[in-house]
C-alpha positions as CSV (number, residue, x, y, z in Angstrom):
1,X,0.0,0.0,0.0
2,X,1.3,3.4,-1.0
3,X,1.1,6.2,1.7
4,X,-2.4,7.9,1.9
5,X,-2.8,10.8,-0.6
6,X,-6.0,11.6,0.6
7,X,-4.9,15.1,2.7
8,X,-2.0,17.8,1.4
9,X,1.6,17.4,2.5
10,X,2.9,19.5,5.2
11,X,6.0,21.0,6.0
12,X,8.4,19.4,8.6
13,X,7.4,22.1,11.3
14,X,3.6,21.1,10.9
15,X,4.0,17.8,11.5
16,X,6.7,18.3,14.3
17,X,5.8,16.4,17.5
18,X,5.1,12.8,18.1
19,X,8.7,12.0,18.1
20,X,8.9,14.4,21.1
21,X,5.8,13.0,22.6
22,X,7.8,9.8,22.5
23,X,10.8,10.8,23.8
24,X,8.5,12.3,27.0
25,X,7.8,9.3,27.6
26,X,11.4,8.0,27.5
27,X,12.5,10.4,29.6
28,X,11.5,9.7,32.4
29,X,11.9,6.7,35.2
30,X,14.5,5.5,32.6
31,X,16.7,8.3,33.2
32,X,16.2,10.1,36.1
33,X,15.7,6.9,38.2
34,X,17.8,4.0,36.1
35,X,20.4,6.1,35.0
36,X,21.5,7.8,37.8
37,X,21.4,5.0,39.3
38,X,24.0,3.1,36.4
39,X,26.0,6.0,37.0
40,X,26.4,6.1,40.8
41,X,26.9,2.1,40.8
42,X,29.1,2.1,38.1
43,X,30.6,5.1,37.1
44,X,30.5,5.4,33.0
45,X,30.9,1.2,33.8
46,X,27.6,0.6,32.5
47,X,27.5,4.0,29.8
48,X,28.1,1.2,26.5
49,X,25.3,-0.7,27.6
50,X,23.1,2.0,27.5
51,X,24.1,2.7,24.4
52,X,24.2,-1.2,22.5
53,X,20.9,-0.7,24.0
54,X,19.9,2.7,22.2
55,X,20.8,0.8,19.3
56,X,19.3,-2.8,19.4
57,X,15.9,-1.3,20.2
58,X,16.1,1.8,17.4
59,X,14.7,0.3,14.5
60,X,11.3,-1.2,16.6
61,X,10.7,2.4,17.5
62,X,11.3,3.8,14.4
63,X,9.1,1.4,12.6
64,X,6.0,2.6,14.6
65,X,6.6,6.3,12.9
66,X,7.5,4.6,9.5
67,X,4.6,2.2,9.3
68,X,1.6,5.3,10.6
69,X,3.0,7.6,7.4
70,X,3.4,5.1,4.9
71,X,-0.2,3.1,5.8
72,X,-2.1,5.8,7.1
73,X,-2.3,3.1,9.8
74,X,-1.3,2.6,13.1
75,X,0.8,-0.7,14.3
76,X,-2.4,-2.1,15.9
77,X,-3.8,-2.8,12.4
78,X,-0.2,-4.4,11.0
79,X,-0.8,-6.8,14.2
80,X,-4.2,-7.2,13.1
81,X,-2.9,-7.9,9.4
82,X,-0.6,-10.6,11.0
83,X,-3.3,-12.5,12.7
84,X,-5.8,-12.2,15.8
85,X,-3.3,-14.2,17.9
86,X,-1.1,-10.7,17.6
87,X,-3.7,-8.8,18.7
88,X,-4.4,-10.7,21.4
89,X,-0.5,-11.2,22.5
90,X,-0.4,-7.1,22.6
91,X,-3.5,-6.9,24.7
92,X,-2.5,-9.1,27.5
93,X,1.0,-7.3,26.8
94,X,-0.5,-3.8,26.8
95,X,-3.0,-4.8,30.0
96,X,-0.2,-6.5,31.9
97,X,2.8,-3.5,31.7
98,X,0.0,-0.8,32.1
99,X,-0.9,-1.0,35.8
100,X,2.4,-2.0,36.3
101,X,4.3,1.1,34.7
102,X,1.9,3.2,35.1
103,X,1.7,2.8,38.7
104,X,6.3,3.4,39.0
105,X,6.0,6.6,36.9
106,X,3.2,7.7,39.1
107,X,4.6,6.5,42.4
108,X,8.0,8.9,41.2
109,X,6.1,11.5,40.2
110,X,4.2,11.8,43.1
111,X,7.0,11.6,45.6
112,X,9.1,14.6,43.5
113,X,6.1,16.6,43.8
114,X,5.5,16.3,46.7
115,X,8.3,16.9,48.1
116,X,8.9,20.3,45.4
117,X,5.5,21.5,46.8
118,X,6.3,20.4,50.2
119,X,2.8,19.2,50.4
120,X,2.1,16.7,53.1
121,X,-1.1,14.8,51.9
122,X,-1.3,10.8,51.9
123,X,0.6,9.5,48.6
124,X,-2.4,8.8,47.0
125,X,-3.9,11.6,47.2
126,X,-1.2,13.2,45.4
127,X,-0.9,10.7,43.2
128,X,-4.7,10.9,42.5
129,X,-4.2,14.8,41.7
130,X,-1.5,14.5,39.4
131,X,-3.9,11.8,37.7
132,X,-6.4,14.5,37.7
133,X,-4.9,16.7,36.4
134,X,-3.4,14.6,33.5
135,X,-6.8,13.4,32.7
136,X,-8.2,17.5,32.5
137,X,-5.3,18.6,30.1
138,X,-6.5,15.8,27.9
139,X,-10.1,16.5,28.1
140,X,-9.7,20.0,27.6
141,X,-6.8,20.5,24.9
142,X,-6.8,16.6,23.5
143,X,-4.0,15.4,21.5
144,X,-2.9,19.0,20.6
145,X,-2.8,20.0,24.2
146,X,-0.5,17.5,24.5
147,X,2.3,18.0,21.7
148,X,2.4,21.8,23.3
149,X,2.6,20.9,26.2
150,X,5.2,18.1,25.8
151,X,6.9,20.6,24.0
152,X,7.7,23.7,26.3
153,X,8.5,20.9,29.2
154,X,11.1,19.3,27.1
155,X,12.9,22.6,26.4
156,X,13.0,23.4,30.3
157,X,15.1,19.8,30.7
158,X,16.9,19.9,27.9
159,X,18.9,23.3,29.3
160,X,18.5,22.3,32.9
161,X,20.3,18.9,32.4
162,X,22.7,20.0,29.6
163,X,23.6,23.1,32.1
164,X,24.3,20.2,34.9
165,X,26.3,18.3,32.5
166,X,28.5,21.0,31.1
167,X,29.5,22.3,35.0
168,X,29.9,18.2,35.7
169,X,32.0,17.2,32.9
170,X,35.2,18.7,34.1
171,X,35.5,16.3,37.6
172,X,34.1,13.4,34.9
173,X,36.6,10.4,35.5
174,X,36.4,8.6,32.1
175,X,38.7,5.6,33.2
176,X,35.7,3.4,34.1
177,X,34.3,3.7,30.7
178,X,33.8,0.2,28.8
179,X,31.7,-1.0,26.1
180,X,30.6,-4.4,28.6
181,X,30.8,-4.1,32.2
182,X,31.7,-7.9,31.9
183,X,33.8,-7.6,34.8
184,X,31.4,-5.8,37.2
185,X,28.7,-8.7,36.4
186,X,26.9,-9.8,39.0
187,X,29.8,-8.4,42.0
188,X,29.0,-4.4,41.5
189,X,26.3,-4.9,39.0
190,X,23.7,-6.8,39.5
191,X,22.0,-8.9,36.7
192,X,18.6,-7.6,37.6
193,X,19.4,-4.3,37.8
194,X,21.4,-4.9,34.2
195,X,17.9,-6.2,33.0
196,X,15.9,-3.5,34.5
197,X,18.2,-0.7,33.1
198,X,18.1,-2.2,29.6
199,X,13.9,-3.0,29.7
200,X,13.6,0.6,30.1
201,X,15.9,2.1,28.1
202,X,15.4,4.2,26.6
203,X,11.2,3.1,27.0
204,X,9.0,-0.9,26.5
205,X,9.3,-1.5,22.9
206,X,5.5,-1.2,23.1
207,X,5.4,2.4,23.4
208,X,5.8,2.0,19.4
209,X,2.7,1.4,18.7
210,X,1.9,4.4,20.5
211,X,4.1,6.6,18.2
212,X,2.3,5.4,15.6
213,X,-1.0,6.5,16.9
214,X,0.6,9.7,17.7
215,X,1.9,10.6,14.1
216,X,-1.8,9.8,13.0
217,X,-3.6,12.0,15.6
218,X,-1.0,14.6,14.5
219,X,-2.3,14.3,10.6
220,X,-6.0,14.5,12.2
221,X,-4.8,18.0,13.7
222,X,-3.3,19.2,11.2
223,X,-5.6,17.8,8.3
224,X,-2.3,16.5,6.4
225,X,-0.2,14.0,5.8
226,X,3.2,13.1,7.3
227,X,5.2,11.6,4.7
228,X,7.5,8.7,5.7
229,X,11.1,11.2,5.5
230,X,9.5,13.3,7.8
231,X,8.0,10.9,10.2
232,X,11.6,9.4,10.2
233,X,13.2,12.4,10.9
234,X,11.0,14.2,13.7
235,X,11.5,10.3,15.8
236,X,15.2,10.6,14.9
237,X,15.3,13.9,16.9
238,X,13.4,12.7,19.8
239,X,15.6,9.5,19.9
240,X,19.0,11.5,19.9
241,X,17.6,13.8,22.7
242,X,17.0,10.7,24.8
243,X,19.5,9.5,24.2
244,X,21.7,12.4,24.9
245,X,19.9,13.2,27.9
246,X,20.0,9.4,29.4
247,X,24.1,9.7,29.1
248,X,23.6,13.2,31.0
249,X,22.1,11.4,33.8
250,X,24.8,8.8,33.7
251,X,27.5,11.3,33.6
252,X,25.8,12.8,36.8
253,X,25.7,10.2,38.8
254,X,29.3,8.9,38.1
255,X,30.5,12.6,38.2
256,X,28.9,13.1,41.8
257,X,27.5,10.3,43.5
258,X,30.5,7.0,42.3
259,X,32.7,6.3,44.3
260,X,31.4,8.6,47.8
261,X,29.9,7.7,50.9
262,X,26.4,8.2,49.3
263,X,24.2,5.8,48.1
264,X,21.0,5.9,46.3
265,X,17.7,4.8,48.6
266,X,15.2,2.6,47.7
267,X,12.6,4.8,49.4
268,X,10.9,7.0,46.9
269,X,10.8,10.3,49.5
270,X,14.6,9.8,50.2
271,X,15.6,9.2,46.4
272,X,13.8,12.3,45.5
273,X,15.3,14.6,47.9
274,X,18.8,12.5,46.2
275,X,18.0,13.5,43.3
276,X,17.9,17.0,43.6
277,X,20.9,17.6,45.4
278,X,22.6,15.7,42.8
279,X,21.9,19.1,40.5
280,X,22.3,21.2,43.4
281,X,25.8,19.9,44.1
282,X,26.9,20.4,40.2
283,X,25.3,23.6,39.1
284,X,25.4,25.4,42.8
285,X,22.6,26.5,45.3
286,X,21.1,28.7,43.2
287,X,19.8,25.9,40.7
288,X,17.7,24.4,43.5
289,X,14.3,26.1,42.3
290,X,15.0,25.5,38.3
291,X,16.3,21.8,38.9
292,X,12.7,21.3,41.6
293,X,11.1,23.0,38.0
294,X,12.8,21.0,35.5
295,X,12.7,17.1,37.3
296,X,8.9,17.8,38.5
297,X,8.1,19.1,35.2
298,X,10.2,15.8,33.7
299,X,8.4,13.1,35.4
300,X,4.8,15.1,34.7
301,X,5.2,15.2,31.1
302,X,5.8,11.2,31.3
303,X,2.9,10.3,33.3
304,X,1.2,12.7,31.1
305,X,2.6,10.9,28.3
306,X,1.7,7.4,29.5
307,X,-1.7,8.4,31.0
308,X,-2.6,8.9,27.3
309,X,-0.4,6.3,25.4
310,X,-1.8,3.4,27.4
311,X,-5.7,4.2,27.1
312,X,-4.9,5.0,22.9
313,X,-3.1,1.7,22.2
314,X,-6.3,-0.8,24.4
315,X,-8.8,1.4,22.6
316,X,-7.6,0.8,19.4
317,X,-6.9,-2.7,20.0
318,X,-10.7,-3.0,20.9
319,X,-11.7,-1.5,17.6
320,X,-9.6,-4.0,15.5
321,X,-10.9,-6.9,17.5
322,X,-14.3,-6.5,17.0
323,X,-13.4,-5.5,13.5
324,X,-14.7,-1.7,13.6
325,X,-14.0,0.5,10.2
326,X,-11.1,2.5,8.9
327,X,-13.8,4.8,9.1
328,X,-14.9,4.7,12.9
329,X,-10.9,4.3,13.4
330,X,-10.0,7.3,11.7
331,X,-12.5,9.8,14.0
332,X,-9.8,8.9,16.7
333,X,-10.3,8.1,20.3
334,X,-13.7,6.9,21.6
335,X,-15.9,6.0,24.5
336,X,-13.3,3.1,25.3
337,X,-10.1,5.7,25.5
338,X,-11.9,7.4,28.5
339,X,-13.0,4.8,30.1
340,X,-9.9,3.0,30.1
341,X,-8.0,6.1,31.4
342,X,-10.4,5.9,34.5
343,X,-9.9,2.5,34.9
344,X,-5.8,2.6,34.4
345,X,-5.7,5.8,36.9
346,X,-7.7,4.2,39.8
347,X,-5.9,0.9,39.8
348,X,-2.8,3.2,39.7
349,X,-3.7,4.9,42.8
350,X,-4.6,2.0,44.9
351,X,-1.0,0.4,43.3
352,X,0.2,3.3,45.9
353,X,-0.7,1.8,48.9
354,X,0.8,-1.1,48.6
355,X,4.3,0.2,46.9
356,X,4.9,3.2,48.6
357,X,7.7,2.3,50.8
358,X,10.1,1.0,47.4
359,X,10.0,2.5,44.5
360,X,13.4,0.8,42.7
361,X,11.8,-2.7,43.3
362,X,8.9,-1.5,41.6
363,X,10.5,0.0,38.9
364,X,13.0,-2.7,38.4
365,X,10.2,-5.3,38.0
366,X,8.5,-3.0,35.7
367,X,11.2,-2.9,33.6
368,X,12.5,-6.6,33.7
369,X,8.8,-7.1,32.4
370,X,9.8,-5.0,29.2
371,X,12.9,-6.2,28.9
372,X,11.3,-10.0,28.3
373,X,8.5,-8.6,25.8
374,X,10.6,-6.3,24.1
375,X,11.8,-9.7,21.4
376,X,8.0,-10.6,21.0
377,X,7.2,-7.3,20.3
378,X,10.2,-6.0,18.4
379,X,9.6,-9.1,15.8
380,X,5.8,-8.2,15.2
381,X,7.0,-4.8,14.8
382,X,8.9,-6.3,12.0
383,X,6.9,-8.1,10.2
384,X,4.3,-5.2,10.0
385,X,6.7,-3.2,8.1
386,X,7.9,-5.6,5.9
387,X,4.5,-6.6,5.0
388,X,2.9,-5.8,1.5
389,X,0.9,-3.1,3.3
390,X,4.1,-1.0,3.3
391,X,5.4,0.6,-0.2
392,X,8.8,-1.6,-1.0
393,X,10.3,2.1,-0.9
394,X,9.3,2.5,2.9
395,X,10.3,-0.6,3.4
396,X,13.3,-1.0,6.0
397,X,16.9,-1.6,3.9
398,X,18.8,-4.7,4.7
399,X,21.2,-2.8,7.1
400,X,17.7,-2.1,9.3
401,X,16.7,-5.0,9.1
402,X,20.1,-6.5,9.7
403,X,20.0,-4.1,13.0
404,X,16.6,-5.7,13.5
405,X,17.8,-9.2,13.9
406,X,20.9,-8.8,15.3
407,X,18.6,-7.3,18.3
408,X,15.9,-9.6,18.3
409,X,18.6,-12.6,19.0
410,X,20.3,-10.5,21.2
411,X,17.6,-9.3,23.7
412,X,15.9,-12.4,23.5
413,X,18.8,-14.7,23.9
414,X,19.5,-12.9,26.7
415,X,15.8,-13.5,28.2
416,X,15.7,-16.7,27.5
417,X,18.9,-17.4,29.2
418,X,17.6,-15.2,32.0
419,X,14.7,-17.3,32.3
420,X,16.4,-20.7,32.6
421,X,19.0,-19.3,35.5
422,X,15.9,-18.3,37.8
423,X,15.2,-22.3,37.3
């Protein structure tokens, strides 16, 4: 299938967004959690993996972007084109990783805030407002609500971090650097925690599907049509910027926090109060206020991100399985969408009372979780773009597709072997 040609083409700056959308939800637990973490265990020890990581899971985010502007469709239809079975295996996927990761990026969230705010209410009543207040942007402003507000939040951390980073670089002790931390496996790093950090890094594969909704609620807005170069291009950006950032945070915890009497708590309250001193060290006293701004802001525009990603991907799975229309499908979000935001929000809240006292255990399971689906979905992802709904010229070239396997053996080689040493 050629791409649609139903709307006008637009210019790059029309159609710029998803890809940032996408990288807010990237940056979040992944790097402000996980990476700091790398970096104070390991100094730039564990920096290579982060990056074979970057690179093994590129092409299964970049094929969510690629397969929404050459189709017109999102990735829940190429799973649908695959066979029910797919659908089904993203559901339980989908259903499974939501409360879980939902509930982490809220638990963080809620702690930073409430500790920026100083407010003293029960956890879950924070977290319950925060919820709220994710659920009212999207009422009110809907999928354009979101790309601007994505927008202006990403600006404030990409200065504020790259600000830390440029004052941190200087004390930076590059001697620990190494492609594979072989030697630090499992006496300073632990397996799990190598599993966790790569599951989330730089997000699930699944949030690839979301992209691809993204880039076709972005058409909707606009009334045009991404073309597949620009698609490509405007993920490329918001991959590189994770990217980038994720080393930032590695370079800031190996810069201030390796090697030093402190270590990083499991207690959400404790970490959070961590983690902004960890700025507050580099840049001085005076960046207390901005860096409160900036890792607040940070963690909102991810649960913001997810409290919209999550609902988008189950309600369009819903319309493929009961076979709706590429008509119905095309008006965008429905009754489902809402309902399932509700639904995802309350379970999220009462996830609080039960985790509130660890968030890196919950956040490492979270991510272990992706790290084992990330094969299975990487590999559908695959096949959708190679399928004859895609134009041979959108088609991934053999070095992407070489990239493609190469990853798929690797991360699930990995699980499986995982798997079998837990036996």
């Amino acid at each position: 299938m050629s791409e649609p040609t139903h709307r006008s083409r637009a210019s790059f700056w029309t159609c710029f967004g998803p890809g940032l959308i996408w990288a807010a939800t990237s940056v979040g637990v992944s790097h402000l959690v996980q990476s700091t973490r790398a970096g104070a265990m390991a100094g730039f020890g564990l920096a290579g993996v982060i990056v074979i990581a970057l690179l093994l899971k590129y092409p299964f985010f970049e094929y969510g972007a690629r397969y929404a502007s050459a189709t017109g469709r999102s990735l829940v239809e190429g799973y649908r084109d695959i066979g029910r079975w797919a659908l089904w295996l993203f559901l339980a996927i989908t259903v499974a990783t939501a409360i879980v990761s939902v509930s982490a990026v809220l638990l963080f969230t809620a702690y930073l805030t409430a500790f920026a705010l100083g407010i003293t209410w029960p956890l879950p009543v924070t977290g319950a407002a925060i919820l709220a207040l994710c659920i009212g942007l999207l009422w009110v402003g809907r999928f354009r609500g979101l790309d601007l507000t994505i927008k202006v939040i990403l600006a404030v951390l990409g200065i504020s971090t790259l600000a830390a980073v440029i004052v941190a670089l200087p004390r930076a002790d590059i001697s620990t650097l190494t492609l594979w931390p072989g030697n630090l496996i499992p006496t300073v790093v632990p397996v799990a925690f190598l599993l966790a950090l790569i599951g989330w890094m730089p997000s699930p594969v699944d949030v690839s599907v979301w992209s691809s909704l993204w880039t076709l609620a972005k058409d909707k807005t606009t009334g045009a049509t991404t073309s597949v170069g620009i698609a490509r291009r405007d993920f490329l950006i918001g991959y590189v910027g994770t990217a980038a950032l994720a080393l930032g945070f590695v370079t800031l915890g190996a810069t201030v926090l390796f090697q030093t009497d402190t270590t990083l708590s499991d207690a959400g309250a404790v970490f959070s109060t961590q983690l902004v001193d960890l700025y507050s060290q580099t840049l001085g006293g005076w960046s207390r206020p901005l860096v409160l701004v900036a890792a607040v802001t940070t963690m909102f525009s991810t649960t913001l991100a997810v409290s919209d990603g999550f609902p988008r991907a189950f309600a369009r799975t819903l319309q493929n399985l009961r076979s709706a229309s590429e008509e119905e499908m095309a008006e965008g979000v429905d009754r489902n969408y809402w309902i399932s935001m509700l639904g995802q929000s309350a379970i999220a809240v009462l996830v609080l009372l039960f985790f509130a006292g660890n968030l890196t255990t919950m956040v490492d399971f979270a991510t272990t979780v992706a790290f084992m689906t990330a094969p299975v979905l990487g590999y559908l992802n695959l096949k959708a773009v190679t399928s004859a709904a895609v134009a041979p010229e959108h088609r991934p070239g053999p070095a992407m597709r070489a990239l493609s396997w190469v990853g798929l053996l690797l991360l699930g080689g990995t699980g499986i072997a995982y798997v079998i040493s837990l036996l």
